[in-house]
TILUMNU-484230 format. One record per residue (C-alpha): x, y, z; residue in one letter. Coordinates in Angstrom, 2 decimals, decimal comma. Layout:
+---------+---------+---------+----+
!       u !       v !       w ! aa !
+---------+---------+---------+----+
!       X !       Y !       Z !  A !
...
+---------+---------+---------+----+
# end
This chain:
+---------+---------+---------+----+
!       u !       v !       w ! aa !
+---------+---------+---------+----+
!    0,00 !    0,00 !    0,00 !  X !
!    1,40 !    3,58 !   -0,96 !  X !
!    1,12 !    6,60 !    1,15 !  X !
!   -1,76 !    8,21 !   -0,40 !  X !
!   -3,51 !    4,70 !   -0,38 !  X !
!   -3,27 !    4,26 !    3,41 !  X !
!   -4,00 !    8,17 !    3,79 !  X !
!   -7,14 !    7,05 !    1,64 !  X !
!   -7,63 !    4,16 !    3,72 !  X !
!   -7,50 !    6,84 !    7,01 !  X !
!   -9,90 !    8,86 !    5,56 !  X !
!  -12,41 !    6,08 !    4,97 !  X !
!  -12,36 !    4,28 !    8,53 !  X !
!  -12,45 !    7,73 !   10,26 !  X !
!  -15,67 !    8,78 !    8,48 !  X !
!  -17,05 !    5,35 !    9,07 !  X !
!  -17,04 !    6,28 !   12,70 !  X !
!  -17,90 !   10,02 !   12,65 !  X !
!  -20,35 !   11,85 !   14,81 !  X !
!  -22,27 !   12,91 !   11,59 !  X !
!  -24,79 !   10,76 !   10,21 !  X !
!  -24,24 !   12,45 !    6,35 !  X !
!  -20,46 !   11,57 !    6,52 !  X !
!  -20,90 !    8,21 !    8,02 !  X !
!  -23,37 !    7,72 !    4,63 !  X !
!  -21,15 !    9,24 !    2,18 !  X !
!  -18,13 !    6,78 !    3,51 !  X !
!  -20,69 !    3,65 !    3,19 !  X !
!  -21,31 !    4,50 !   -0,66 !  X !
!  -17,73 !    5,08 !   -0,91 !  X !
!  -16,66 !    1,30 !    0,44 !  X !
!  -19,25 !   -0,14 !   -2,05 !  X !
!  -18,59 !    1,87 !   -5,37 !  X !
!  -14,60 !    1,02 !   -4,45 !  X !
!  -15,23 !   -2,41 !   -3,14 !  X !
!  -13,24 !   -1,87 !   -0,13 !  X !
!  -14,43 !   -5,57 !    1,43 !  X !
!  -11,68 !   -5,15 !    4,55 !  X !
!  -13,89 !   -2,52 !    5,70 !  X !
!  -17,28 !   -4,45 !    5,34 !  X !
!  -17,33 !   -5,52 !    9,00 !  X !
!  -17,20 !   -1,99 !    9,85 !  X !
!  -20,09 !   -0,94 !    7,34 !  X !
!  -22,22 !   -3,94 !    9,06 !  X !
!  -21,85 !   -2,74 !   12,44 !  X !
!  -23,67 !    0,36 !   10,55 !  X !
!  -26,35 !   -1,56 !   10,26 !  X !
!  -27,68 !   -1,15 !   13,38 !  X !
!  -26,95 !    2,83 !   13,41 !  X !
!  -29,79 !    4,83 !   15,05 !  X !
!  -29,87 !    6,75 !   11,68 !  X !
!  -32,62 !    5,22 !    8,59 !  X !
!  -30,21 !    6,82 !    5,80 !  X !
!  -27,31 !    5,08 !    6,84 !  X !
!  -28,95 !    1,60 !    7,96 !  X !
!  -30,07 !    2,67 !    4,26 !  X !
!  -27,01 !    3,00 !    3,05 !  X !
!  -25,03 !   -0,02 !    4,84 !  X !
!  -27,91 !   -2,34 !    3,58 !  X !
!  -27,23 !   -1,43 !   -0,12 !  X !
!  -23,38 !   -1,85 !    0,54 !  X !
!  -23,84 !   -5,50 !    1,66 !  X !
!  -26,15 !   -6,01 !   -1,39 !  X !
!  -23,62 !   -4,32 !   -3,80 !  X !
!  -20,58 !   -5,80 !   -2,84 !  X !
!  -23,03 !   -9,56 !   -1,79 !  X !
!  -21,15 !   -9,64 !    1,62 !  X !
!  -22,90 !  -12,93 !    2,59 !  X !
!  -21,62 !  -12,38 !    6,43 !  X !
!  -23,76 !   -9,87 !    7,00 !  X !
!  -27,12 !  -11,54 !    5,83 !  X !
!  -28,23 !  -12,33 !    8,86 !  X !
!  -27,76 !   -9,02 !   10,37 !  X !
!  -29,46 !   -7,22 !    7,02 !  X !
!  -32,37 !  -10,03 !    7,22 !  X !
!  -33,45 !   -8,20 !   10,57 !  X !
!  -33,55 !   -5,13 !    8,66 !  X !
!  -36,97 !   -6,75 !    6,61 !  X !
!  -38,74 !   -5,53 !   10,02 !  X !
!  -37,04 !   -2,01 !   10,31 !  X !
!  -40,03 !    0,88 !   11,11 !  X !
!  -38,37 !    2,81 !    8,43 !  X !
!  -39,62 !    1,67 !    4,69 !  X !
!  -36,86 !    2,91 !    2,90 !  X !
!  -34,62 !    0,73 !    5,27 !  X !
!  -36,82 !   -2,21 !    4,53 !  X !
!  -36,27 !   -2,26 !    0,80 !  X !
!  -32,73 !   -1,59 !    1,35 !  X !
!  -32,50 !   -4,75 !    2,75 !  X !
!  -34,72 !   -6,12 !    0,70 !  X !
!  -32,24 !   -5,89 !   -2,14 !  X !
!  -29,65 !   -6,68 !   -0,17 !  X !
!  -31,08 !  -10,00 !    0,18 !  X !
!  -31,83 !  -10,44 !   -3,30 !  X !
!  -28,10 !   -9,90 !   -4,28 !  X !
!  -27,17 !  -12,51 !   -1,62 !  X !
!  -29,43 !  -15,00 !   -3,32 !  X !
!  -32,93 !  -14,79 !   -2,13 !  X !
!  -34,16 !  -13,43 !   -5,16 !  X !
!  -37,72 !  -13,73 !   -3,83 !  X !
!  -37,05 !  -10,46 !   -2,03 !  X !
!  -36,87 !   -8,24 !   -5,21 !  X !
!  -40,60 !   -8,56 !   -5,23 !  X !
!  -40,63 !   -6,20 !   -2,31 !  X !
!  -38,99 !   -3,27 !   -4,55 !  X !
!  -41,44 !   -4,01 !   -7,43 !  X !
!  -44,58 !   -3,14 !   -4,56 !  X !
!  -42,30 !   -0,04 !   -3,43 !  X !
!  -42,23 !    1,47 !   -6,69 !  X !
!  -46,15 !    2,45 !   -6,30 !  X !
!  -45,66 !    3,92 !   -2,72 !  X !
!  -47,64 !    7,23 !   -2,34 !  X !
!  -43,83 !    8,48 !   -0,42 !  X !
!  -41,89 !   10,09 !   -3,30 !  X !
!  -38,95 !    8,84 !   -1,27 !  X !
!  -40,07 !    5,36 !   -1,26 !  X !
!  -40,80 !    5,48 !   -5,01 !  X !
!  -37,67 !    6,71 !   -6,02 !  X !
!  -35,21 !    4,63 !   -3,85 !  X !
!  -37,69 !    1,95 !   -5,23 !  X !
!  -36,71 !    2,60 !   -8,80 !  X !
!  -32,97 !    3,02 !   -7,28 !  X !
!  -32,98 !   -0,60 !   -6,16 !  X !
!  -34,66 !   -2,27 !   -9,21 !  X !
!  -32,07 !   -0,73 !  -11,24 !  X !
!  -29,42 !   -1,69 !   -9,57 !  X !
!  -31,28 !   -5,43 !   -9,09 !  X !
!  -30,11 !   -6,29 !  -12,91 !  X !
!  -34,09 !   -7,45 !  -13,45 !  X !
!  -34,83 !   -6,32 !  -17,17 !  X !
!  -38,35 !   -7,54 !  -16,72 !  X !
!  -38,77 !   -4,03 !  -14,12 !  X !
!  -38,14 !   -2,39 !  -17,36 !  X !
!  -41,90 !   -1,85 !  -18,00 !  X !
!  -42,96 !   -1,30 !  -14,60 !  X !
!  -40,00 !    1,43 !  -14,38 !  X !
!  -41,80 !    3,26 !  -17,94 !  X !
!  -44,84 !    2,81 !  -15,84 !  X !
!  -43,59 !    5,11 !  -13,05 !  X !
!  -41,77 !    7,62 !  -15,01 !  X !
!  -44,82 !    8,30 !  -16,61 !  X !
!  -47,35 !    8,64 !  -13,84 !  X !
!  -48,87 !   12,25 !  -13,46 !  X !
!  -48,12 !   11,75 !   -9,52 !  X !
!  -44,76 !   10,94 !   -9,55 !  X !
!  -41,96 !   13,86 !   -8,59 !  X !
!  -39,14 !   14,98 !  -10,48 !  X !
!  -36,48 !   12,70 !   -8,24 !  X !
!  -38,49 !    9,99 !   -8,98 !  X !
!  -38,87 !   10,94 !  -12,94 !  X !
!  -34,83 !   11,19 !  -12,94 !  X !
!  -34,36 !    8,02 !  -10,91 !  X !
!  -36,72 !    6,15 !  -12,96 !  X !
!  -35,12 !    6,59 !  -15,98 !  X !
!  -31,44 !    6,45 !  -15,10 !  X !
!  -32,55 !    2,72 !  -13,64 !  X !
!  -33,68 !    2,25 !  -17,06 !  X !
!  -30,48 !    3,31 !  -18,60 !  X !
!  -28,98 !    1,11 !  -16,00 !  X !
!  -30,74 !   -1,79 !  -17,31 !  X !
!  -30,05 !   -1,31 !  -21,37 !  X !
!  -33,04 !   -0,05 !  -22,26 !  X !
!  -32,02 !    2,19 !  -25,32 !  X !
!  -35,24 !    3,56 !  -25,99 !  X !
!  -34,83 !    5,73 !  -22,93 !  X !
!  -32,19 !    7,95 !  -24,67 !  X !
!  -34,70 !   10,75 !  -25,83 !  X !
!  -35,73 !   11,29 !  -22,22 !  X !
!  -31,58 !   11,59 !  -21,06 !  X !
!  -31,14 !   14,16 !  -23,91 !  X !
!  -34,08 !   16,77 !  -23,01 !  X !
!  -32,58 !   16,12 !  -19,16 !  X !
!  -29,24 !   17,26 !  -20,65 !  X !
!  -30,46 !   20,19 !  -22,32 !  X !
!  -32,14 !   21,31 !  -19,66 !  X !
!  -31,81 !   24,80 !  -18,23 !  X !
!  -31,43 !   23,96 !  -14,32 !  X !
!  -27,71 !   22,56 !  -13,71 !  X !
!  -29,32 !   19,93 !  -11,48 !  X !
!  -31,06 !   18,00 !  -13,95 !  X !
!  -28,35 !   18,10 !  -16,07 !  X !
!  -25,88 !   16,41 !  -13,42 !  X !
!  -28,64 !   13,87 !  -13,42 !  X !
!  -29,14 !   13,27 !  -16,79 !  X !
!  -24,97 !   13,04 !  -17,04 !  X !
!  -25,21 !   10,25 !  -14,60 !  X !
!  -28,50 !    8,62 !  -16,74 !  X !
!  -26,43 !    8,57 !  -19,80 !  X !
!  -23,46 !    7,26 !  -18,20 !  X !
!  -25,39 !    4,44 !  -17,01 !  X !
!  -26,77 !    3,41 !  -20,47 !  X !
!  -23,19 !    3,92 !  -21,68 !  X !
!  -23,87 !    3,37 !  -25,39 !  X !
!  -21,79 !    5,50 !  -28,03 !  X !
!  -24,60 !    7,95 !  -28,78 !  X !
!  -24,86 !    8,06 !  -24,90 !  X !
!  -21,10 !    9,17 !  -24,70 !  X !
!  -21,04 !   11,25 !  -27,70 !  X !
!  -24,07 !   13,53 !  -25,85 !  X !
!  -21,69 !   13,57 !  -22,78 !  X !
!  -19,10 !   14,75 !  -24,55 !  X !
!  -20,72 !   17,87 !  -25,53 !  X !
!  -21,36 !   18,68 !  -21,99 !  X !
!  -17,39 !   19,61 !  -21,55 !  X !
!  -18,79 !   22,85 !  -23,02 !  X !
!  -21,27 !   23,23 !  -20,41 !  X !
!  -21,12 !   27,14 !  -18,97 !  X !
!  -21,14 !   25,69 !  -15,54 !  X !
!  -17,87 !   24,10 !  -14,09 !  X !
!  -19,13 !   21,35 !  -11,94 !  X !
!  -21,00 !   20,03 !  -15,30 !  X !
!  -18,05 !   19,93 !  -17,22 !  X !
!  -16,38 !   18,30 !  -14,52 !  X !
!  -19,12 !   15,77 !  -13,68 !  X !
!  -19,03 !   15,17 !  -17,82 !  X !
!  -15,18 !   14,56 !  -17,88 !  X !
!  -15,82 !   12,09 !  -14,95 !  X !
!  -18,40 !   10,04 !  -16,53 !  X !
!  -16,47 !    9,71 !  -19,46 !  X !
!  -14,16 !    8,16 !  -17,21 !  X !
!  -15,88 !    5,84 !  -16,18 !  X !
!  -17,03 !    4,90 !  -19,22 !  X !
!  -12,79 !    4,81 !  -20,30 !  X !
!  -12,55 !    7,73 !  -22,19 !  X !
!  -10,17 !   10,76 !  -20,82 !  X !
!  -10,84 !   13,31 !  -23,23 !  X !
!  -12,60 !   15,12 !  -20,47 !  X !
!   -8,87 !   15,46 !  -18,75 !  X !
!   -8,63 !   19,04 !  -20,27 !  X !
!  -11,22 !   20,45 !  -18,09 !  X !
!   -9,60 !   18,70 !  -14,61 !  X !
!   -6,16 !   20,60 !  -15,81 !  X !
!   -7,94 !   23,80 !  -16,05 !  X !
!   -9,18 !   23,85 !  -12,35 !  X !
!   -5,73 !   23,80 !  -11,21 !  X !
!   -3,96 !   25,64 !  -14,26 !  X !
!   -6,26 !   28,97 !  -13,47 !  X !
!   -7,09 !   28,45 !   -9,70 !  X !
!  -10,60 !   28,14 !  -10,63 !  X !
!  -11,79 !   26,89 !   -6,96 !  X !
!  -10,57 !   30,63 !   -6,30 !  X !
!  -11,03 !   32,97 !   -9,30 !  X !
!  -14,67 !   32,10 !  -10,31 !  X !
!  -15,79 !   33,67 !   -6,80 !  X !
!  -17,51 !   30,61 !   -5,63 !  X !
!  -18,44 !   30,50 !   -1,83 !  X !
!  -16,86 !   27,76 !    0,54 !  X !
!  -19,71 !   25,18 !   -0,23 !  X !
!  -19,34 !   25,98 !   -4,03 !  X !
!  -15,54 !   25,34 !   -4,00 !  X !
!  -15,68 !   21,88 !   -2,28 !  X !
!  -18,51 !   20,65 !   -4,32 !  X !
!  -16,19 !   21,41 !   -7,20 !  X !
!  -12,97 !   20,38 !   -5,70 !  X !
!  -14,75 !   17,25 !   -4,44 !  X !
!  -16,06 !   16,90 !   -8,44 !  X !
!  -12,59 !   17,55 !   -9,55 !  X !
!  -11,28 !   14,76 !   -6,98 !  X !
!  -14,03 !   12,40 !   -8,31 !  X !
!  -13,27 !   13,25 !  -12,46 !  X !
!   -9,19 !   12,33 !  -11,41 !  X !
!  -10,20 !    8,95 !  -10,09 !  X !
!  -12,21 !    7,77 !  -13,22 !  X !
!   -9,92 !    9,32 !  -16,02 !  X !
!   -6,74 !    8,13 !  -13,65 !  X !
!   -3,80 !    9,69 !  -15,52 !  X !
!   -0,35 !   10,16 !  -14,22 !  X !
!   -0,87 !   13,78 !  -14,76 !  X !
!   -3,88 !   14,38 !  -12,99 !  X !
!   -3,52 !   11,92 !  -10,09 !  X !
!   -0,78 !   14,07 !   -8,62 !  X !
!   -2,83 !   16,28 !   -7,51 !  X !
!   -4,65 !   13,79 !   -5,12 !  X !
!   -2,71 !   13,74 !   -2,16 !  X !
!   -3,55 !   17,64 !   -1,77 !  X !
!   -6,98 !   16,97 !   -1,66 !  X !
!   -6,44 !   14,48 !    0,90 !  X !
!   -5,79 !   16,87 !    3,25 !  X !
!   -8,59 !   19,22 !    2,20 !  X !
!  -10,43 !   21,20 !    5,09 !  X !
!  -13,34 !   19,27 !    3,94 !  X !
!  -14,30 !   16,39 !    5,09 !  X !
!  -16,59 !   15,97 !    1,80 !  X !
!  -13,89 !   16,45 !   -0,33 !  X !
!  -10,89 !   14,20 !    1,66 !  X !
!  -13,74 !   11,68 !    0,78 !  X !
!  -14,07 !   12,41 !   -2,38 !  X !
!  -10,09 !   12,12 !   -3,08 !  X !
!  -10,42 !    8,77 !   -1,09 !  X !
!  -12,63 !    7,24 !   -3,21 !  X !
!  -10,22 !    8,63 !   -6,11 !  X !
!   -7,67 !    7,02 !   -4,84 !  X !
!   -9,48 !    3,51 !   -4,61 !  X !
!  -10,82 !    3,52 !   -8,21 !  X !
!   -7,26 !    4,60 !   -9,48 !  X !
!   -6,11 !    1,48 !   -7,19 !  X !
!   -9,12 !   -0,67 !   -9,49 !  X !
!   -7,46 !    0,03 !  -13,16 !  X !
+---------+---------+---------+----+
# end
């Protein structure tokens, strides 16, 4: 292990354990997108934390990464008073093999609780199931259903290779509000066809710099760096500091810019990772952690 991987590795088990429930989350999704196993017996003691979102969170870790040890402790979870808990482990249980479970997600997606409905569509994305293709359309298109669960809805459909989807991704991309169009960038990296990365490509000329940066990260992922331009430029003109942004602003983007390093991975650009280690921010030391790990997967 090199320095900056057991800094990483630091950063990780520290946030596991801190007072805030919103870090303690954001390190759970960070073990299971990096599949960081070692630390899976500390993400299952989460189960049992006195916050829903990160019982939430800890359930869909065991199910992502199938950490069979912790079944029995995520099968007591099928009784939690919280419902988005309860389909959490619901999937988790599917992934481990009780496939029965997965039915439980397909009743969630109808839920009258927007929250329900989208974490719903969340999980049956994630589940692999083409057949909740259909009942996915279904819920996208229902007059009653919010914009997070519109958004959700069809990146899970993306997820599962359903190409027909792509018209819906494009008007998200195009739209005016920066929000939608980080979610349609995450929608289209999911369905991951070309015409799905040639549309993310043209969001490196986005006006705003955390969609450029959350396009050149997706393209990453999907193993193409030509996005690597726009990481240079946040250090090249101090961007963080000449575009005026307030302290939130400038971690979200140094956080993005942490995030676009780990999928593109270059020499050049990973350099710049152990300064973000020791960010102020305990959002963006995460952020450079999970960098870290996926440079660590290529």
């Amino acid at each position: 292990m090199t320095p900056t991987q057991a800094e990483a590795w630091r950063v990780i088990q520290a946030a596991l354990s801190d007072q805030y429930p919103d870090i303690r989350f954001k390190a759970i999704e960070v073990v299971a997108s990096t599949g960081q196993v070692r630390l899976m017996p500390r993400v299952s003691q989460l189960l049992q934390d006195e916050y829903a979102p990160v019982r939430f969170a800890a359930s869909l870790a065991v199910g992502d990464l199938q950490y069979s040890f912790a079944k029995g402790a995520v099968g007591r979870l099928l009784k939690d008073e919280d419902l988005n808990v309860v389909i959490a482990a619901s999937y988790a249980m599917g992934k481990l093999g009780s496939t029965e479970y997965f039915e439980v997600l397909r009743k969630a997606i109808d839920n009258e609780d927007q929250t329900v409905r989208a974490n719903a569509a969340l999980l049956l994305g994630k589940s692999g199931d083409r057949g909740a293709v259909k009942l996915l359309y279904g819920t996208l298109q229902r007059k009653d259903s919010d914009d997070k669960v519109v958004f959700q809805a069809a990146e899970s459909i993306a997820r599962l290779g359903d190409e027909q989807i792509y018209t819906k991704l494009w008007t998200m991309l195009i739209s005016a509000y920066a929000d939608i169009r980080l979610a349609g960038i995450g929608a289209m990296a999911a369905l991951g066809t070309p015409q799905a990365e040639r549309a993310l490509i043209t969001m490196l000329d986005d006006d705003v710099l955390e969609i450029r940066l959350a396009a050149a990260e997706h393209l990453g992922m999907l193993k193409n760096p030509i996005g690597e331009r726009e990481v240079f430029e946040v250090f090249e003109k101090n961007l963080t500091a000449n575009l005026g942004l307030d302290r939130e602003a400038q971690d979200r983007v140094k956080a993005r810019t942490a995030m676009a390093i780990g999928e593109i991975g270059t020499p050049a650009l990973t350099k710049f990772l152990p300064q973000f280690l020791k960010d102020d921010s305990k959002f963006v030391r995460m952020a450079a952690a999970k960098a870290v790990f996926r440079c660590g997967m290529k």
